[in-house]
N, C-alpha and C positions, 0 to 999 in steps of 0.2 A: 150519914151525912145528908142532910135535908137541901133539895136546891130549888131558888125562889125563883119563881118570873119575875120579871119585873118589866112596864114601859115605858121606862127612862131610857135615851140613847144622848151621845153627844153630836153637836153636828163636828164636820171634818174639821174645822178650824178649833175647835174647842179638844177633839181629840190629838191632834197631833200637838199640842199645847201640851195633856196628859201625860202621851209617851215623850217628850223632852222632859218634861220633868221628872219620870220615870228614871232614865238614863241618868241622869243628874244627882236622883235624890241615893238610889238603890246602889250602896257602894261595892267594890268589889271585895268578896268573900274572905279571910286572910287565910283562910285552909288550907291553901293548895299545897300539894307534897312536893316536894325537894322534885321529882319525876316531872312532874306537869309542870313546875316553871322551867326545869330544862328543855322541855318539848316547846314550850311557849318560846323561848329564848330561842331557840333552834327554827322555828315559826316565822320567826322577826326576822330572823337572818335569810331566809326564803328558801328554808330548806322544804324536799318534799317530807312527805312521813318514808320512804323508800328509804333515803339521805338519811334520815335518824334514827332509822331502823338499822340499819349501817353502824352508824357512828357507836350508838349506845350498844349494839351488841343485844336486839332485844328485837321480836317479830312485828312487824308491820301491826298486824291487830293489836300489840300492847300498844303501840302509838297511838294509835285510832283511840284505843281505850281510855290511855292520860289524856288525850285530846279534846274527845267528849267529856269526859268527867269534866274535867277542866269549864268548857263552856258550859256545863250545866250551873259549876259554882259560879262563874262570872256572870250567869244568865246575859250570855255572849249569844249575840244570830248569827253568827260566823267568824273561823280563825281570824279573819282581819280586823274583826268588832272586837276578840278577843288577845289579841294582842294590842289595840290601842288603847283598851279598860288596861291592862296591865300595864302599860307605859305610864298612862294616868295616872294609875296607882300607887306606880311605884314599885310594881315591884317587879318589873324586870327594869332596868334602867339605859340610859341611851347608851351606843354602842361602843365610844370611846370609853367607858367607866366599864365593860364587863370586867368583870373576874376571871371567867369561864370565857372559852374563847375555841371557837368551832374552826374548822380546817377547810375550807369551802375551795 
């Protein structure tokens, strides 16, 4: 893979211009596994990964694990970026309409 220089920059106002429409344009992923919207869902409700590690009956590091995965598909900057692209989405839905329904 060849990488170019290049001396094009934007100024700040022209970048953050970029990154919103980044956010906007770049939708979220539909792949996620039956696991990571549970973990997402369980996220929303403010559980820890401790809390879900718990619930689902599964170690902490597989949490971590759907977690990231997770924001990697959402190209999420973090759980709260990655659960408001999923709200957005649609595809975890607001808290009256769950199906699934966690014991807090």
């Amino acid at each position: 893979m060849a990488i170019h220089k290049t001396n094009f920059s934007f100024d700040d106002k022209s970048m953050n211009l970029v990154v919103q429409l980044k956010d906007n344009v770049m939708p979220l992923v539909t792949d996620l596994t039956n696991r990571e919207i549970e973990i997402i869902d369980a996220l929303s409700k403010g559980l820890s990964s401790d809390e879900i590690s718990a619930k689902l009956f599964i170690s902490v590091f597989t949490v971590n694990t759907h977690r990231r995965n997770a924001m990697i598909k959402a190209n999420a900057r973090s759980a709260a970026h990655l659960v408001r692209r999923c709200f957005e989405e649609g595809v975890i839905k607001h808290r009256k309409e769950y199906a699934f329904h966690w014991d807090t």
